[in-house]
TORKOL-4160 file (C-alpha; in steps of 0.2 Angstrom, whole numbers, padded with zeros to 4 digits, m for minus):
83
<pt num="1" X="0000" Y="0000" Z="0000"/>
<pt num="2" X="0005" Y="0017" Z="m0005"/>
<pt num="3" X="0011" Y="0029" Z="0010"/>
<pt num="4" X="0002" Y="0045" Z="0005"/>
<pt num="5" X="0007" Y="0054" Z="0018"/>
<pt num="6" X="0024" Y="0055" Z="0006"/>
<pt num="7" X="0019" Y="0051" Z="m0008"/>
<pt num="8" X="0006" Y="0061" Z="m0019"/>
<pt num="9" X="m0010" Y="0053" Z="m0024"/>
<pt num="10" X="m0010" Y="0048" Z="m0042"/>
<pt num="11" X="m0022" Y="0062" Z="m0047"/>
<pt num="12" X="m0009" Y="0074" Z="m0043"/>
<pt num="13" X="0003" Y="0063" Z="m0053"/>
<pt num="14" X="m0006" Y="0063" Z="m0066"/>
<pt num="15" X="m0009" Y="0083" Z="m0065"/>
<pt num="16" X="0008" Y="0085" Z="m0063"/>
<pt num="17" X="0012" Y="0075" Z="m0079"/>
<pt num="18" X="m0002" Y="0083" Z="m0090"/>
<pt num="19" X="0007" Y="0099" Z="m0085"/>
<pt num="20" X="0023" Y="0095" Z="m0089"/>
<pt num="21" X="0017" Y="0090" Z="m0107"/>
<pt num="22" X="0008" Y="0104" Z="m0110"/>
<pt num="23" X="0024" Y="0115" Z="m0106"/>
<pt num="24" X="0031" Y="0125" Z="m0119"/>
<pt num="25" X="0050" Y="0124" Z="m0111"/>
<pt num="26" X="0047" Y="0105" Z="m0109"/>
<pt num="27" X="0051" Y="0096" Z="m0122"/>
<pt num="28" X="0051" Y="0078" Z="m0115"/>
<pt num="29" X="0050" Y="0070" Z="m0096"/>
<pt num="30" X="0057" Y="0051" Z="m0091"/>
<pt num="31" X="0054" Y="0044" Z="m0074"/>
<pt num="32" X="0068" Y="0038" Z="m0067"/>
<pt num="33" X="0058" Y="0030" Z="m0051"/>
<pt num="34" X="0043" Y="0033" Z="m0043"/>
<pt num="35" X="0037" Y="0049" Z="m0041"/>
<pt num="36" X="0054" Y="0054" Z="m0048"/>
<pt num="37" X="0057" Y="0061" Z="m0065"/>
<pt num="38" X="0069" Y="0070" Z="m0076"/>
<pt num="39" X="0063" Y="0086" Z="m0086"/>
<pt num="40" X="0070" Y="0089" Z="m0102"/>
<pt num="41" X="0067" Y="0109" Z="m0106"/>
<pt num="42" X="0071" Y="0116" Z="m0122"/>
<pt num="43" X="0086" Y="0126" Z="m0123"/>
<pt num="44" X="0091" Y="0121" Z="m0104"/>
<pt num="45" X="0097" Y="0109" Z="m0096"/>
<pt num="46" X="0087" Y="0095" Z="m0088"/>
<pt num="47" X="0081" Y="0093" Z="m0071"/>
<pt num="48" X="0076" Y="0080" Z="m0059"/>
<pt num="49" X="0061" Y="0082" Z="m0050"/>
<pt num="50" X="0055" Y="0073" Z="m0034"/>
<pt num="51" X="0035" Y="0074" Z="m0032"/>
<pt num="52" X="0029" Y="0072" Z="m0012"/>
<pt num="53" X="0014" Y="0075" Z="m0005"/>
<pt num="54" X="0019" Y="0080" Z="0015"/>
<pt num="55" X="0005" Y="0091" Z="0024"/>
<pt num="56" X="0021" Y="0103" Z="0030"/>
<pt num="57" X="0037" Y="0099" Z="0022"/>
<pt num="58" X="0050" Y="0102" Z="0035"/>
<pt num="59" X="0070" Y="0104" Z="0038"/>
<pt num="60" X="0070" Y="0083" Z="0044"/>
<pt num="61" X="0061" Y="0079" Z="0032"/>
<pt num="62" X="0070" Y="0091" Z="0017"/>
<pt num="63" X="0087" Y="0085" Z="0025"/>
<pt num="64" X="0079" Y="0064" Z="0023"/>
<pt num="65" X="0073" Y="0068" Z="0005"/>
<pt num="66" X="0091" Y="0076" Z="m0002"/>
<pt num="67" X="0101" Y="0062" Z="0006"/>
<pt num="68" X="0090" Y="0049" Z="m0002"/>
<pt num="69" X="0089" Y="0060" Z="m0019"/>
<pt num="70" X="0107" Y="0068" Z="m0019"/>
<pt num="71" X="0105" Y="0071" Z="m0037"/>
<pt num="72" X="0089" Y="0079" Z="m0035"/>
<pt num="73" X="0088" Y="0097" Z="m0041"/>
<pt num="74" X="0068" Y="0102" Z="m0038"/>
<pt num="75" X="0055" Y="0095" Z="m0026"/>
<pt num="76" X="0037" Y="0098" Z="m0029"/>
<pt num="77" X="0026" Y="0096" Z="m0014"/>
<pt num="78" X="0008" Y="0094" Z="m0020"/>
<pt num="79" X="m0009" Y="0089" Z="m0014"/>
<pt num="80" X="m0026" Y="0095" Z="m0013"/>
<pt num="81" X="m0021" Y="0106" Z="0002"/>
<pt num="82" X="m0005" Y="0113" Z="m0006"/>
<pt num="83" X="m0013" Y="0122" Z="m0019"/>
């Protein structure tokens, strides 16, 4: 079972996604693991992106995610209630 107290729910993921095709600075995403994903962006370099889904995304748990993700460049936290 999912932990979506982390993790976003997949409406959001699927949000998230639509977005990023719809993008005109995007010109492809992979994902590279769940909920982790690389953005390529025309004319820029790519980026890795981690999506979460924490009600308050705090030090501890910025500090958890960066030593899990090290090469992780942009964390989205999104939910209903982050909007």
């Amino acid at each position: 079972m999912v932990d979506y107290s982390r993790c976003p729910r997949p409406e959001s993921v699927a949000y998230f996604c639509d977005a990023m095709l719809n993008h005109d600075k995007v010109s492809d995403y992979i994902e590279l693991d769940a909920y982790y994903y690389r953005i390529k962006r025309e004319g820029m370099s790519s980026i890795k992106v981690l999506l979460t889904n924490y009600y308050t995304l705090g030090y501890a748990e910025l500090r958890d995610l960066i030593e899990e993700y090290s090469d992780c460049n942009c964390i989205v936290n999104m939910s209903n209630w982050n909007m």
